[in-house]
C-alpha positions in Angstrom: 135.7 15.1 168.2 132.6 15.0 170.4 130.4 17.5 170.4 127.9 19.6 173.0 125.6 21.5 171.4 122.2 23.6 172.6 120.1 26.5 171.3 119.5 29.6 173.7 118.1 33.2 174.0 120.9 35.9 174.5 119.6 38.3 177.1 121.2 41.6 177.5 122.2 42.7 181.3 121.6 46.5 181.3 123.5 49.1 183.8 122.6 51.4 186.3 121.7 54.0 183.4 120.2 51.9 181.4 123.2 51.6 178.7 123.9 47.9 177.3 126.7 46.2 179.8 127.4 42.7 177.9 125.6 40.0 176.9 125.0 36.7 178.3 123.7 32.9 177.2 122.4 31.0 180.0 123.9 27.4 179.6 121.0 24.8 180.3 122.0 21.8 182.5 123.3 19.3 180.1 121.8 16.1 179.3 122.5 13.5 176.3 120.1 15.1 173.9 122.9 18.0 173.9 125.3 15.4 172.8 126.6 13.5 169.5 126.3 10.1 171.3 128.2 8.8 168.5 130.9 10.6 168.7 131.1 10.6 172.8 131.1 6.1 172.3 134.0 6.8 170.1 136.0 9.2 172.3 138.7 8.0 174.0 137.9 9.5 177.1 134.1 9.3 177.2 133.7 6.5 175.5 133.6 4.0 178.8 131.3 6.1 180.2 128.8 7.6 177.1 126.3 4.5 178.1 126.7 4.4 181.3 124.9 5.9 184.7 128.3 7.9 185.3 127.4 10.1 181.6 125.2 12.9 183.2 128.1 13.5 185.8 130.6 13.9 184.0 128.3 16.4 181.3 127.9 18.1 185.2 131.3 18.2 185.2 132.2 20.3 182.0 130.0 22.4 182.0 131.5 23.6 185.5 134.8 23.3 184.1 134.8 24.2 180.4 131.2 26.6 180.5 130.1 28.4 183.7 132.8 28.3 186.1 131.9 28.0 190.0 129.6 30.3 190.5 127.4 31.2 187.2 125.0 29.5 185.0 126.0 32.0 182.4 128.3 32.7 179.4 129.2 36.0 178.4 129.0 36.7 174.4 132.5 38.8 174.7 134.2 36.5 177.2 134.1 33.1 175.5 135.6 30.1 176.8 138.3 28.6 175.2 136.7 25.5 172.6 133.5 27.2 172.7 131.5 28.4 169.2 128.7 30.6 169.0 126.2 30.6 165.7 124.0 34.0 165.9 122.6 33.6 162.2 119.1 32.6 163.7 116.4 34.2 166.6 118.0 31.2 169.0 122.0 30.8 169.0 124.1 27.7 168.6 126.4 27.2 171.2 129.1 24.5 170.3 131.7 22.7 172.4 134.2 20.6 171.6 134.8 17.5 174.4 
């Protein structure tokens, strides 16, 4: 399974009154450090395109589909995507998705 991974800050979005609202992670714009290269050659998929000049669009492409959506460069921590982990054990979380 090929895997996207990248560390990130959770930063808390606050309400009018000051109470907690959610949570979000801001998702970086992926590049091929993010990536297991070795297992994007081997995907069935990706493979074609994992060395190729195409490999940054398609990374474009999900994280619009599969992350942020549309409109948002955000995810938030109680509305996860589907395929999407998130490792809070450390200062920076791990934020894991399967291709």
């Amino acid at each position: 399974m090929a895997r996207i991974s990248f560390k990130a800050k959770i930063e808390p979005v606050y309400n009018a009154d000051e109470t907690l609202a959610y949570q979000v992670i801001r998702v970086p714009v992926l590049e091929r450090r993010h990536c297991d290269m070795h297992a994007f050659r081997q995907h069935p998929k990706y493979g074609p395109y994992a060395n190729s000049d195409l490999f940054p669009g398609i990374l474009s492409r999900i994280r619009k589909d599969r992350l942020v959506g549309q409109y948002g460069n955000t995810i938030r921590m109680d509305r996860l995507p589907a395929g999407v982990s998130v490792d809070t054990s450390g200062f920076l979380v791990v934020v894991s998705l399967d291709a």
